[in-house]
gemmi code that builds the backbone of each chain (N, CA, C; Angstrom):
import gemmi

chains = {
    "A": [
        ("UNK", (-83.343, -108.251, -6.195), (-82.891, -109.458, -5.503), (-81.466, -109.257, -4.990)),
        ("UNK", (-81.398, -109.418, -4.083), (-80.249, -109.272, -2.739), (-79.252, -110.709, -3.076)),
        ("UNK", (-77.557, -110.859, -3.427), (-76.679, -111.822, -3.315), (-75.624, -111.667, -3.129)),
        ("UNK", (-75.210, -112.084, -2.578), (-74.044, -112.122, -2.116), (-72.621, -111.364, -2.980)),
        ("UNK", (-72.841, -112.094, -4.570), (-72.249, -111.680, -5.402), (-71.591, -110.447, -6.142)),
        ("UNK", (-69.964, -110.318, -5.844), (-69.730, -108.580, -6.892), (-70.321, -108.140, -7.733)),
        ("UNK", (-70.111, -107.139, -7.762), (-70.235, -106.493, -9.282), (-69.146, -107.550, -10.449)),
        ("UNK", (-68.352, -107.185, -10.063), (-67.175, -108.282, -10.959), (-67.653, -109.396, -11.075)),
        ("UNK", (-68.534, -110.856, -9.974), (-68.901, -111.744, -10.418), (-69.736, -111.723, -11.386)),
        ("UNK", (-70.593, -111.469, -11.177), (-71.688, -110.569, -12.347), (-71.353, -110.619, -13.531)),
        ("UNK", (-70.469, -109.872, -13.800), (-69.940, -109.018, -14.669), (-68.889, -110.498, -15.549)),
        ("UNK", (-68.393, -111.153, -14.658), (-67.214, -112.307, -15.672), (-69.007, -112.845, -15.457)),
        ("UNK", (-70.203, -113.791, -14.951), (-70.809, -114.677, -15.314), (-71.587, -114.015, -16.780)),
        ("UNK", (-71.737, -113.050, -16.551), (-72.339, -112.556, -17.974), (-71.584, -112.871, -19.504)),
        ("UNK", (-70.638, -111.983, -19.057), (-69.593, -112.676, -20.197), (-69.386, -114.455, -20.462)),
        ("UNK", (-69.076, -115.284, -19.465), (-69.044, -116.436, -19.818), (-70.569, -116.823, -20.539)),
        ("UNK", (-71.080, -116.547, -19.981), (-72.563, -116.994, -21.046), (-72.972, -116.234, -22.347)),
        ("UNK", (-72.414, -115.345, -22.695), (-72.585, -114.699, -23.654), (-71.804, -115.307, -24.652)),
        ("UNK", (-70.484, -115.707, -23.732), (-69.155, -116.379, -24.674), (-69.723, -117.800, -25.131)),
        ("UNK", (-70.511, -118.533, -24.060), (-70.920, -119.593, -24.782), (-71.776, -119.257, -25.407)),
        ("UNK", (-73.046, -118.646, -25.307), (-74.167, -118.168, -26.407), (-73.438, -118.175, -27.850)),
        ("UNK", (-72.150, -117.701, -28.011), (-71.691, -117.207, -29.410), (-70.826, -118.876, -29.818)),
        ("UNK", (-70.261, -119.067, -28.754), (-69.689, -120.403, -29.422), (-70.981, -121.240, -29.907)),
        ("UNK", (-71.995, -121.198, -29.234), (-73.065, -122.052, -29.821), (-73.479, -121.895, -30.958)),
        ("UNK", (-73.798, -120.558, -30.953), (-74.437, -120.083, -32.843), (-73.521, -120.428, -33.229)),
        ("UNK", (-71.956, -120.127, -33.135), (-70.974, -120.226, -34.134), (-70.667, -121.504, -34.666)),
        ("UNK", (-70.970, -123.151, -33.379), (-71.026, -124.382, -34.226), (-72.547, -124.611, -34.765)),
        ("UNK", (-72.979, -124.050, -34.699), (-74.602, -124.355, -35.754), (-74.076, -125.174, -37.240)),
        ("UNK", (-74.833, -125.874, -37.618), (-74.731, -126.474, -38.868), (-75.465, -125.502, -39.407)),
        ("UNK", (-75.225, -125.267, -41.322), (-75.542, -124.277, -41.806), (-77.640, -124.517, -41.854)),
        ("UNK", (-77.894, -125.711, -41.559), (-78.947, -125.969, -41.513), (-79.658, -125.617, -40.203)),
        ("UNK", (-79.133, -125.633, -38.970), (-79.452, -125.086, -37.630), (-79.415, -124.112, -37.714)),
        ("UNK", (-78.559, -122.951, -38.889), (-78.900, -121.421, -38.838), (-79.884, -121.030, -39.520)),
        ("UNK", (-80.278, -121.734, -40.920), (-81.735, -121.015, -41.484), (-82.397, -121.725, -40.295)),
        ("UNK", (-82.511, -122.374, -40.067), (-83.779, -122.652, -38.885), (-83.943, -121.853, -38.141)),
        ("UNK", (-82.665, -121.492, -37.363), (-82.726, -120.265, -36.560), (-83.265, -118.835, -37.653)),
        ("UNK", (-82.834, -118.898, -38.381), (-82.981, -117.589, -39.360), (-84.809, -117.540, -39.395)),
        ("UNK", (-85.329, -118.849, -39.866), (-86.635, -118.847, -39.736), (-87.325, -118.647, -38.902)),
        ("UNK", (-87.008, -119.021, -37.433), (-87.931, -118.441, -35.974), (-87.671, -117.183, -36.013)),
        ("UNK", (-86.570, -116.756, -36.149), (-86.568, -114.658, -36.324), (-87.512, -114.189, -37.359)),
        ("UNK", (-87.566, -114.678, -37.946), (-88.734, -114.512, -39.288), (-89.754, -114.364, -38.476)),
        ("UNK", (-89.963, -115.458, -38.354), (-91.541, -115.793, -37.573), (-92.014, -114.850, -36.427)),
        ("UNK", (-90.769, -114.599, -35.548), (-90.573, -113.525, -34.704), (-90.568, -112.218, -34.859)),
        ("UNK", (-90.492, -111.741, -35.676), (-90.221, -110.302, -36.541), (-91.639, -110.100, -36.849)),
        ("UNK", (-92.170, -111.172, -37.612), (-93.711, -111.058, -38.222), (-94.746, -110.726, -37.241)),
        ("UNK", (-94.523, -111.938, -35.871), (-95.808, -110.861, -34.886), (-95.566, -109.999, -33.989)),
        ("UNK", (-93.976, -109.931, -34.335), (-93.872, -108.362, -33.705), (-94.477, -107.271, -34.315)),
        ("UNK", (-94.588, -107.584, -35.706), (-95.105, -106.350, -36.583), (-96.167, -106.621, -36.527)),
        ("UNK", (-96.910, -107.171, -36.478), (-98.612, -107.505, -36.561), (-99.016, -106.919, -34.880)),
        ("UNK", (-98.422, -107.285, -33.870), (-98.567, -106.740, -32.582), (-98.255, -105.202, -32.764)),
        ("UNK", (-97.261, -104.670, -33.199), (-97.552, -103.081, -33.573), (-98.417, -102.632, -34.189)),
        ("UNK", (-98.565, -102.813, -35.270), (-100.161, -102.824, -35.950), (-101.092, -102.277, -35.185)),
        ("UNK", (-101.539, -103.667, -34.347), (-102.206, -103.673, -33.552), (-102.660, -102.692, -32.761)),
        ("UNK", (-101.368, -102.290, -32.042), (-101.440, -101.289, -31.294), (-101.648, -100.116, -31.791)),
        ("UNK", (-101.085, -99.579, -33.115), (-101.152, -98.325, -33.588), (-102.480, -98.134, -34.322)),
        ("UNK", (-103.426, -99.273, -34.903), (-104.677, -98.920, -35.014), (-106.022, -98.473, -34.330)),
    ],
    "B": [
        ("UNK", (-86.384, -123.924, -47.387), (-85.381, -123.726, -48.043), (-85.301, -124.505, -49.151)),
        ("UNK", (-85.498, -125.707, -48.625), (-84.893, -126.887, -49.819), (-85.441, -126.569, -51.172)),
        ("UNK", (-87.246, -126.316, -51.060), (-87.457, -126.328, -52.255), (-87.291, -125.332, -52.927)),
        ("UNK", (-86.845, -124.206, -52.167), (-86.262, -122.715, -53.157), (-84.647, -123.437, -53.426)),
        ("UNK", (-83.821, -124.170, -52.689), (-82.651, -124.310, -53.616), (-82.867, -125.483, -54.865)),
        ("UNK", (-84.013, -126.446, -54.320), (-84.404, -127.398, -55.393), (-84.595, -126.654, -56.691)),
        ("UNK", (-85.243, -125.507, -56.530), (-85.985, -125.264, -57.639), (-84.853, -124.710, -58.488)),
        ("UNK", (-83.780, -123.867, -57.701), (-82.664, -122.897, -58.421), (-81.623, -123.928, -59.189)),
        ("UNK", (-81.627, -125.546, -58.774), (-80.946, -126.333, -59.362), (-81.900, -126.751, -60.687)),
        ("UNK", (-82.736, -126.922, -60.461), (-83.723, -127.398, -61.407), (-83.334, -126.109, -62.541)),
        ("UNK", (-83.447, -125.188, -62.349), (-83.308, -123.901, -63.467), (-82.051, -124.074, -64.575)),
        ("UNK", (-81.216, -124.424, -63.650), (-79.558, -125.188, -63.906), (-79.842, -125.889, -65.151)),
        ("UNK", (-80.434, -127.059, -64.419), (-80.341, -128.454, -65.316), (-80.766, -128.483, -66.492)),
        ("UNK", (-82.122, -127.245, -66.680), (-82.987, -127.451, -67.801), (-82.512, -126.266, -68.466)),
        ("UNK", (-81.253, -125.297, -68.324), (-80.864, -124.362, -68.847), (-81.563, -122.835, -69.187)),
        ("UNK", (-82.250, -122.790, -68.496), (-83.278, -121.372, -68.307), (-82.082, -120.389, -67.530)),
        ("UNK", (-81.251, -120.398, -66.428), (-80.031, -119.959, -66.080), (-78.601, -120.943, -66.754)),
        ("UNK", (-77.581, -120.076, -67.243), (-75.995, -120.692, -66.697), (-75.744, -121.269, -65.531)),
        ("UNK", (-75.946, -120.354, -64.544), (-75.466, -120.603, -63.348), (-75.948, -119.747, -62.386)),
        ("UNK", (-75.823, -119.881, -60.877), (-76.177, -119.260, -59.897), (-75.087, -119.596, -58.543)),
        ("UNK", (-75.891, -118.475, -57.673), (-75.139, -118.517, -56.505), (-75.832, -117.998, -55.419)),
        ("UNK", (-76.073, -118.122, -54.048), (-76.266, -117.381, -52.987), (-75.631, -116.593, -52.751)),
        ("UNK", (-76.337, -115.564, -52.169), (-75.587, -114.533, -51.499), (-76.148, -113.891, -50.517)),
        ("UNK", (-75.890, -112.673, -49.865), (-76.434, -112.417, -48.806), (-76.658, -112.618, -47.879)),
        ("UNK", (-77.475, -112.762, -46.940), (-77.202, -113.114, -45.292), (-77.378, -114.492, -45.486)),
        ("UNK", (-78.089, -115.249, -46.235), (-78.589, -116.653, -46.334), (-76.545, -117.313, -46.691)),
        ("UNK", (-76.501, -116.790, -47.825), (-74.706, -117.055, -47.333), (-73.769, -116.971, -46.379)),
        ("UNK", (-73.932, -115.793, -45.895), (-73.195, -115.119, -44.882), (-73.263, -116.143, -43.872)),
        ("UNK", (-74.625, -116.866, -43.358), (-75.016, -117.856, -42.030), (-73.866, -119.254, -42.273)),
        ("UNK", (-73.731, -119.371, -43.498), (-73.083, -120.331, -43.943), (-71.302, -120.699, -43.118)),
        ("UNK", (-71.102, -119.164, -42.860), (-69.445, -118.966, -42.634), (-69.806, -117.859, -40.938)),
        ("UNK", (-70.427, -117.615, -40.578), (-70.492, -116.486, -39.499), (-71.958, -116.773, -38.609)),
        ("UNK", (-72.010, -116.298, -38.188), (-73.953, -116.371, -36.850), (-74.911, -115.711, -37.794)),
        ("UNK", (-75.606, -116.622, -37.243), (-76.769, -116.501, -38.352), (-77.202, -114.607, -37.668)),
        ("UNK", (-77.679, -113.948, -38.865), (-78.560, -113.098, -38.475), (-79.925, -112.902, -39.080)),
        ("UNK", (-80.912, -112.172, -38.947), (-82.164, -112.153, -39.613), (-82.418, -111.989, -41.215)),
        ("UNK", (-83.284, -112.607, -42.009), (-83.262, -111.921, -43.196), (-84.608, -112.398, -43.968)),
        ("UNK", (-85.255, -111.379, -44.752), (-86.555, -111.565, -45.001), (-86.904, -112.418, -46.304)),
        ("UNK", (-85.502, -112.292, -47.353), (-85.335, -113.136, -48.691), (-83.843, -114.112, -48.703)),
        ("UNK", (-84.477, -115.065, -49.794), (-83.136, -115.556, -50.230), (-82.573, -114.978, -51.404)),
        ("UNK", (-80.918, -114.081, -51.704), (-81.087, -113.920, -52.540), (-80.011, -114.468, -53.786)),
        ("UNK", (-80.582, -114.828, -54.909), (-80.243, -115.801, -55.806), (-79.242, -114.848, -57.071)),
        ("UNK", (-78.312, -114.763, -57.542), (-77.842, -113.667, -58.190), (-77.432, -115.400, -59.390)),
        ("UNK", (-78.133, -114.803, -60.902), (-77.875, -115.493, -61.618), (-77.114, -115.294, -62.678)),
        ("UNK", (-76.428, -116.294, -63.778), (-75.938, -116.012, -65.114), (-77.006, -116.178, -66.264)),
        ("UNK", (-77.489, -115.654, -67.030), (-78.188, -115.895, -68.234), (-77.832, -115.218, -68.995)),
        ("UNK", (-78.471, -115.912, -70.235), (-78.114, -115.147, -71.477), (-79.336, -114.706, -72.060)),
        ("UNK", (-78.752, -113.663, -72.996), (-80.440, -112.980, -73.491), (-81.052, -113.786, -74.527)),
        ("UNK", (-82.159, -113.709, -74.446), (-83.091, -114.281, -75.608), (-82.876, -114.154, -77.221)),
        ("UNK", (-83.649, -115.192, -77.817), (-82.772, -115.120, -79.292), (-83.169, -113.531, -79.741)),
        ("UNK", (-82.512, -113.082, -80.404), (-82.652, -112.203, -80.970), (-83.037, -110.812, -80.423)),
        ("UNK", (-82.590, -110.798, -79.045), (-81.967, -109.287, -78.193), (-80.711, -109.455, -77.882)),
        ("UNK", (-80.507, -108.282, -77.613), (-79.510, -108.259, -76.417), (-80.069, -108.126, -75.583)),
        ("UNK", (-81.360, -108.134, -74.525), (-81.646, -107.715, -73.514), (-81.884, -108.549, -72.686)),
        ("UNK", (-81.697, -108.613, -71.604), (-82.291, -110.024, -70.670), (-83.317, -109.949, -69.954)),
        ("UNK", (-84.071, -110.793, -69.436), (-85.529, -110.784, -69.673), (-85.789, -111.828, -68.312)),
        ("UNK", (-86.125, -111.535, -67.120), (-86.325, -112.496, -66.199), (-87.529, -112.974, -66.173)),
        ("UNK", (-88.569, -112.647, -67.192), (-89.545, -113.798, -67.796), (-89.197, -114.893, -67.362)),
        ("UNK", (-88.358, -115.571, -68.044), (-88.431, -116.959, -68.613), (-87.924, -117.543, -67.115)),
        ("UNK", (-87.209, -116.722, -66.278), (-86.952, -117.457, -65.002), (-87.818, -117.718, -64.241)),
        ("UNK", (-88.907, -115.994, -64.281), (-89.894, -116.738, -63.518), (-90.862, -117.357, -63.710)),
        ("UNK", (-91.201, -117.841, -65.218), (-92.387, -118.466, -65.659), (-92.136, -120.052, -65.218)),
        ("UNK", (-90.504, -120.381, -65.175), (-89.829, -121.579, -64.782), (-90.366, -122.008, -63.653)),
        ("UNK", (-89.654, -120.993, -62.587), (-90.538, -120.956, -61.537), (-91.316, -121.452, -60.777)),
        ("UNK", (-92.300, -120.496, -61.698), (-94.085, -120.837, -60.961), (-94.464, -122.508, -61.794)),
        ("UNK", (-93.807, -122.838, -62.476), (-94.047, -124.174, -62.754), (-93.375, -124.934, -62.071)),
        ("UNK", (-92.615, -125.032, -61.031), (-91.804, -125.508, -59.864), (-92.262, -125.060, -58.714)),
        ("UNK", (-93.619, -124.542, -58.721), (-94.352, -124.100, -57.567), (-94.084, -123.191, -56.889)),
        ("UNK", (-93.067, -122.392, -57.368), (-93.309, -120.835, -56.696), (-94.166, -119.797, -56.833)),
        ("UNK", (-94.841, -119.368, -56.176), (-95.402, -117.977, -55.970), (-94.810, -116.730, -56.496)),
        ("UNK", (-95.158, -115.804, -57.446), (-94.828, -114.655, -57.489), (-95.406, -113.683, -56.769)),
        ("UNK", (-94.540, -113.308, -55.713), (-94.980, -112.150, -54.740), (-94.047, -110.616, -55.147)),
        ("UNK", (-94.566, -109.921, -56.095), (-94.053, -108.675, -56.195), (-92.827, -108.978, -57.349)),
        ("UNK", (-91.528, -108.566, -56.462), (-89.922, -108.930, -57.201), (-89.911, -110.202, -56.606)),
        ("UNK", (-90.380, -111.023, -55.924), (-90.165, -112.601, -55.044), (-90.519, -113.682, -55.892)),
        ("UNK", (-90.145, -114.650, -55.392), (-91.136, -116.169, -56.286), (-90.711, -116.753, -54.259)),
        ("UNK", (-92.030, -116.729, -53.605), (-91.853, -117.558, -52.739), (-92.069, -119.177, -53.283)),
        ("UNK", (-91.095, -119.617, -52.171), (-90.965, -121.507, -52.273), (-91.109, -122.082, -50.272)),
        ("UNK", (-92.390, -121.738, -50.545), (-92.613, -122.490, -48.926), (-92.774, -121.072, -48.226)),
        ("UNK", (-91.647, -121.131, -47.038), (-91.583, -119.589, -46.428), (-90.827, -118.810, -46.875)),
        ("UNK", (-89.792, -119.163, -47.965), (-88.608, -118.365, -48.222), (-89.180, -117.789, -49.645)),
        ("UNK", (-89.199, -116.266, -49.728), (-89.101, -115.694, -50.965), (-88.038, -115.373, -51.150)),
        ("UNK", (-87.929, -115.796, -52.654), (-86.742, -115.259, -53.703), (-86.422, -114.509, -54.403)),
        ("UNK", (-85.822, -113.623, -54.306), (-85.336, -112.829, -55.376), (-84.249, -113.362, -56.209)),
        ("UNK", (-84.128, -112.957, -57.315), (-83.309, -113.459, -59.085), (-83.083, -112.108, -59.115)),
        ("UNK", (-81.584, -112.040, -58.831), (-80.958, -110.710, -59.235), (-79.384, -111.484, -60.631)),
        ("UNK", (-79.896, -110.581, -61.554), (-79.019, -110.813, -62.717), (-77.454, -110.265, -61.967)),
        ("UNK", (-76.523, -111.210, -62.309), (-75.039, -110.683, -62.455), (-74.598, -109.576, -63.161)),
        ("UNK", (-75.331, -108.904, -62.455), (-74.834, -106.970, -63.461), (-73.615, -106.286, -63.417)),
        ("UNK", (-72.736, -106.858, -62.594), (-71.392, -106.474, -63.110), (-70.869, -107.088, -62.498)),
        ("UNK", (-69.062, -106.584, -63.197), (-68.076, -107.918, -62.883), (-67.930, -108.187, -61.151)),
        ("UNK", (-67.645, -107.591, -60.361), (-67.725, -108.116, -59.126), (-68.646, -108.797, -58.849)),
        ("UNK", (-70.118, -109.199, -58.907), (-71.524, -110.107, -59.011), (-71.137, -111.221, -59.871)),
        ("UNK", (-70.171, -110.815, -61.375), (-70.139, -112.152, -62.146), (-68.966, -113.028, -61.512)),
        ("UNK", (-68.052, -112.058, -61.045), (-67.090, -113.338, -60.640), (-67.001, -113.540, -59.183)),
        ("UNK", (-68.007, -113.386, -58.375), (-68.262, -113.818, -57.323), (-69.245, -115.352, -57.418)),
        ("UNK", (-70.071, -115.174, -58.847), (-71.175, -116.170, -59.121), (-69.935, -117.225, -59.359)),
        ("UNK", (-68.648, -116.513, -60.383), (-68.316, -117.613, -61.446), (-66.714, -118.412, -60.192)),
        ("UNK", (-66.884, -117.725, -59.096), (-65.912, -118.395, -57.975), (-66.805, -118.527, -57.058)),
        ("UNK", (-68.260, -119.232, -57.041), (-68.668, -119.657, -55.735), (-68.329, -121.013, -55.465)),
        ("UNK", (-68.619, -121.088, -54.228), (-68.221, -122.064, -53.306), (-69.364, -123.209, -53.460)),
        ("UNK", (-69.274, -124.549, -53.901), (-69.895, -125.873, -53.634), (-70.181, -126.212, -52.568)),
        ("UNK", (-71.590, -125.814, -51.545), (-71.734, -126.826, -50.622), (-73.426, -127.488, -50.757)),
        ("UNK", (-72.978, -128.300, -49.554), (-74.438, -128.999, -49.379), (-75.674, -128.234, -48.405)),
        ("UNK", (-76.511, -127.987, -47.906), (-77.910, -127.788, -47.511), (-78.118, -128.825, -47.272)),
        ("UNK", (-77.558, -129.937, -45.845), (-78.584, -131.548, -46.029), (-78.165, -132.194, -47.351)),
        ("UNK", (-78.423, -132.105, -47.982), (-78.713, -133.395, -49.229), (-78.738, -132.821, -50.450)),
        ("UNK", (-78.621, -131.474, -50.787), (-79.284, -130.811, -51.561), (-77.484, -129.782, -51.603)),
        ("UNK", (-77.155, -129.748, -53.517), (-76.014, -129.296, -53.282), (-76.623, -127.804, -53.839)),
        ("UNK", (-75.553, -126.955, -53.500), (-76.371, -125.596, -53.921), (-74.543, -124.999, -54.030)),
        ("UNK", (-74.420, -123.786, -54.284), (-73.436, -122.802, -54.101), (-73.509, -121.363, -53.898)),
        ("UNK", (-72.594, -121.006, -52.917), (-72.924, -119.816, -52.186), (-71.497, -118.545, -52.274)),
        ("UNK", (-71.264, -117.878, -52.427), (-70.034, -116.564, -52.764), (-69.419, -116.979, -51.715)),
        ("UNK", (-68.233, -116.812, -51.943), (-66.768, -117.013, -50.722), (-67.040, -115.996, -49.657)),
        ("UNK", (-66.726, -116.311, -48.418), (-66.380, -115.149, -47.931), (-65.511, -113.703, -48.330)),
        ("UNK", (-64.613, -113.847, -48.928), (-64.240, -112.466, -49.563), (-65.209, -111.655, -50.807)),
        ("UNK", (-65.821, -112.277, -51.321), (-66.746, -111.892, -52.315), (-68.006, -111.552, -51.445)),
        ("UNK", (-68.759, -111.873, -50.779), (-69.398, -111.548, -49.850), (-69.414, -110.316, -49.591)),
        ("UNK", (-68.023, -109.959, -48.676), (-67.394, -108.547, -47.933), (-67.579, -107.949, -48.890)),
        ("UNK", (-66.532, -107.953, -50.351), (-66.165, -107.193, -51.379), (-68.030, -106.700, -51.780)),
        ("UNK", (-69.261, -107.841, -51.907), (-70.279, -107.012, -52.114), (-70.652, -106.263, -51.334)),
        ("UNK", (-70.944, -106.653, -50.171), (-71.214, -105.842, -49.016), (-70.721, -104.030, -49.047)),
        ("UNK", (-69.593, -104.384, -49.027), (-68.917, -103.006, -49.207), (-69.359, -102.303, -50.529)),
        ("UNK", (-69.636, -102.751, -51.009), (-70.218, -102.177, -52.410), (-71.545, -101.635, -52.598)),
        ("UNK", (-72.111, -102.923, -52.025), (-73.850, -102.251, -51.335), (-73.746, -101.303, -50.628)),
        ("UNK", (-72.856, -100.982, -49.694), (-72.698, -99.451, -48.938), (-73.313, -99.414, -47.834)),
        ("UNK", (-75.009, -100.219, -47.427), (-75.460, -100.433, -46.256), (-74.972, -100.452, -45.131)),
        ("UNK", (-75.895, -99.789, -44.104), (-75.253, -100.547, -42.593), (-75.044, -101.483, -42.048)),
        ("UNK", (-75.878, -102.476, -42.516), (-76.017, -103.532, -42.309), (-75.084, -104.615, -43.367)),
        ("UNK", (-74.454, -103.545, -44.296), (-73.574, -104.559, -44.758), (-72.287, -104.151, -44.142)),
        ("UNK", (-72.087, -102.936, -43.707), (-70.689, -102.825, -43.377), (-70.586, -103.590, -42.316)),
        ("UNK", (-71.914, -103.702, -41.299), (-71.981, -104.635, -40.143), (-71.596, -105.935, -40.290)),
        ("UNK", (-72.180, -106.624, -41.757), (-71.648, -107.996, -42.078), (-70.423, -108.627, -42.009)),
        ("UNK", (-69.479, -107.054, -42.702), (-67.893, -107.492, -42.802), (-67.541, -107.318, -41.933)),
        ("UNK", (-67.910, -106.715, -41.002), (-67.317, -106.684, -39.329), (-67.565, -107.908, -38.917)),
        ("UNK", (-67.941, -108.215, -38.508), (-68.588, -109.925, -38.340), (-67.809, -110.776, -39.109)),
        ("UNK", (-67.259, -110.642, -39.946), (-66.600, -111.795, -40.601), (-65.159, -111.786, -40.293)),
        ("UNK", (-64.988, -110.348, -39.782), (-63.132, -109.721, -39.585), (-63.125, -110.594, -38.169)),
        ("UNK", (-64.171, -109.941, -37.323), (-64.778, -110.567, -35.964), (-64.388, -111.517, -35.789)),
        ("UNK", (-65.048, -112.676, -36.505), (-65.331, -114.330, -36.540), (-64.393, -114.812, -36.995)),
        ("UNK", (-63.200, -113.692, -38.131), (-62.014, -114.554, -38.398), (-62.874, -115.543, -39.232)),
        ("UNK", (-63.478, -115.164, -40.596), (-63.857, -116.275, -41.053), (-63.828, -115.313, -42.532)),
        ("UNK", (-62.759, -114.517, -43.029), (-62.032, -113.793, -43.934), (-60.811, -113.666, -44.114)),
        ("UNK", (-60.304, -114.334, -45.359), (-59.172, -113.981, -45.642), (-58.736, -112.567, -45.695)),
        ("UNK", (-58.195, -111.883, -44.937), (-57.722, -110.489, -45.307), (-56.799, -109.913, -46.611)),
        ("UNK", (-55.970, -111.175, -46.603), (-55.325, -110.380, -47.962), (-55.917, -110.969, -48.639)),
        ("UNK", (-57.126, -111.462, -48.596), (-57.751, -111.814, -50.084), (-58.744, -110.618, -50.573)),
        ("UNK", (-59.339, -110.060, -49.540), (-60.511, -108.859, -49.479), (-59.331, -107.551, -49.602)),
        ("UNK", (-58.478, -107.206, -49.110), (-57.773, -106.517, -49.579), (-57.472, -106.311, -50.802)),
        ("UNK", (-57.051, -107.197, -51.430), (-56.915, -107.141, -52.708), (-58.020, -106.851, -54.331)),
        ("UNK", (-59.259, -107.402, -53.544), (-60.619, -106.949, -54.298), (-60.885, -106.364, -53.992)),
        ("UNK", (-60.193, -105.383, -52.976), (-60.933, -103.890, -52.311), (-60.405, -102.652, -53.172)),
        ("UNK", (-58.899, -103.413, -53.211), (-57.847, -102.346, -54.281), (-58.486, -102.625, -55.770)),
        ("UNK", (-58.578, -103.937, -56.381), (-58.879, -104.150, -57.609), (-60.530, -103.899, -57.824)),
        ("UNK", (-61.067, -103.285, -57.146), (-63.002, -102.775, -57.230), (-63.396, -101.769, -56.585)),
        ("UNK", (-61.968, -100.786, -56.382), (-61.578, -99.723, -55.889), (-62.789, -99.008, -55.087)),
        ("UNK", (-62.994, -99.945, -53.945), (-63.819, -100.089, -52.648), (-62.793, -99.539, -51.239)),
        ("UNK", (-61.686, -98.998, -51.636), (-60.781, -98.304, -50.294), (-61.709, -97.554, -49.246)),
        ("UNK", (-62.142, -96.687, -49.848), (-62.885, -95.560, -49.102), (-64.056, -96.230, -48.494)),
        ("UNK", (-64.803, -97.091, -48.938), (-66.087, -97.999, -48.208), (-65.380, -98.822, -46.583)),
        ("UNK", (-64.311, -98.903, -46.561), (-63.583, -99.747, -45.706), (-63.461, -98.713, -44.367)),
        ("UNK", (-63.611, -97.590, -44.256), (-63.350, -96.866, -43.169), (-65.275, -96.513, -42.601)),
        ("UNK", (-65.778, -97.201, -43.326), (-67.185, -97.747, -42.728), (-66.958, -99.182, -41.514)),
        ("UNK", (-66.413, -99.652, -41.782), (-66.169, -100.999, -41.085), (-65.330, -100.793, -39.783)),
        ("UNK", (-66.032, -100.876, -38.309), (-65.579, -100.687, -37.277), (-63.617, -100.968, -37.088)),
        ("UNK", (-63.551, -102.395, -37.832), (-62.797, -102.965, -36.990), (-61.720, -103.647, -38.083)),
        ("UNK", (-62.068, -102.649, -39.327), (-61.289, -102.742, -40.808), (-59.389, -102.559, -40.328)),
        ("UNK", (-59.425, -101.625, -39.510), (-58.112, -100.916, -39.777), (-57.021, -101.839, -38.091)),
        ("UNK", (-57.878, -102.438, -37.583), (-57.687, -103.351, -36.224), (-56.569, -104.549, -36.661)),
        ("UNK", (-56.889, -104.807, -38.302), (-56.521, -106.118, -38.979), (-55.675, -105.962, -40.136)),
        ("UNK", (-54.878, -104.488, -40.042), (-53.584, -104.745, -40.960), (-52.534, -105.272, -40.906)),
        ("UNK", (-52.488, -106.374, -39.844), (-51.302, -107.266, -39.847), (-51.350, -108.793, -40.801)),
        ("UNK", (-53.074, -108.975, -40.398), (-53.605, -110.330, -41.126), (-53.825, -110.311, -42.628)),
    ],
}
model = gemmi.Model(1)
for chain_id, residues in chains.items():
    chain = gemmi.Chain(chain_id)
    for i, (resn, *xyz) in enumerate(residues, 1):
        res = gemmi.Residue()
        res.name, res.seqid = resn, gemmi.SeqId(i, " ")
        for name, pos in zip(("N", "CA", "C"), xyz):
            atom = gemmi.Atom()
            atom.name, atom.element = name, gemmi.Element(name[0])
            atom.pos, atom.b_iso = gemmi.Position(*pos), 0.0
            res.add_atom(atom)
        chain.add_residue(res)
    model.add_chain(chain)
structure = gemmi.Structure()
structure.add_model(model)
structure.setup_entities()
């Protein structure tokens, strides 16, 4: 996809969203992080069951 | 969660443990970004049974499974979270248990190792993933430095510290 945009714009919009991505986890209540902790769980699990899969 | 910390208070009350504490990444989320982790793990105080010296995690987990946990292997799952009961086997584990931190879970009070006790295990565990932890906490600025310094000198953990990316970044703090 063709825009107008630098390399440098790019490059600071990435960072700003990454920067907020981390401020976000970082105000999580300790209860919004096992939650989060639990969808990686959950996520991890049919990743491994999807390998499985494949390697049988 | 709740009912694996329900149950670890319940152990409390009815005296089957002294005391307990979190630790591990389930702590770690507490003070830093959450990262992945497959157990909760519970590091306890008990005392041995009449007439050993030996301690015997019987009686914790027979507690337990009468509080509705599952024994899976070394685990007692409670819902989705399996637990591990790791005894306070030495003094850095006991006085990380016997200086944890009071918080709440929602509604539900529990206690979890300081951030410097944390690091200080971490570094001790030796893992990659733990030296990764204390990076993350130097990172996040959510470590006292001269407090981990000082349990690094007194649990003579120096040499584990040149594992840690971003250990030597922070000798001013």
């Amino acid at each position: 996809m063709k825009t107008d945009k630098t390399n440098q714009e790019r490059l600071d919009f990435v960072l700003k969203a990454k920067a907020g991505y981390r401020s976000d986890a970082r105000s999580m209540s300790w209860e919004e992080k096992i939650a989060s902790i639990e969808r990686m769980r959950k996520a991890s699990k049919i990743a491994r069951a999807g390998n499985v899969r494949k390697s049988a | 969660m709740k009912e694996a910390l329900n149950a670890l208070n319940s152990l409390k009350q009815t005296g089957v443990i002294e005391d307990y504490a979190i630790g591990g990444a389930i702590a770690a989320s507490f003070y830093i970004e959450a990262v992945n982790t497959e157990d909760v793990d519970a590091f306890v105080f008990m005392s041995p049974g009449e007439g050993t010296l030996l301690l015997s995690l019987t009686s914790i987990y027979d507690a337990l499974k009468q509080l509705g946990g599952i024994v899976e292997e070394e685990y007692v799952r409670f819902g989705e979270w399996p637990v591990q009961i790791l005894p306070a086997y030495e003094p850095l584990v006991e006085e990380a248990v016997k200086n944890a931190a009071s918080v709440m879970y929602g509604d539900i009070a529990t206690r979890i190792f300081t951030p410097e006790f944390l690091c200080a295990i971490a570094l001790d565990t030796g893992r990659l993933k733990d030296y990764y932890r204390v990076a993350s906490f130097i990172e996040q600025q959510q470590v006292n430095m001269g407090k981990l310094r000082e349990m690094v000198r007194q649990y003579g953990l120096e040499e584990r510290t040149k594992n840690v990316l971003n250990w030597s970044r922070n000798e001013d703090r």
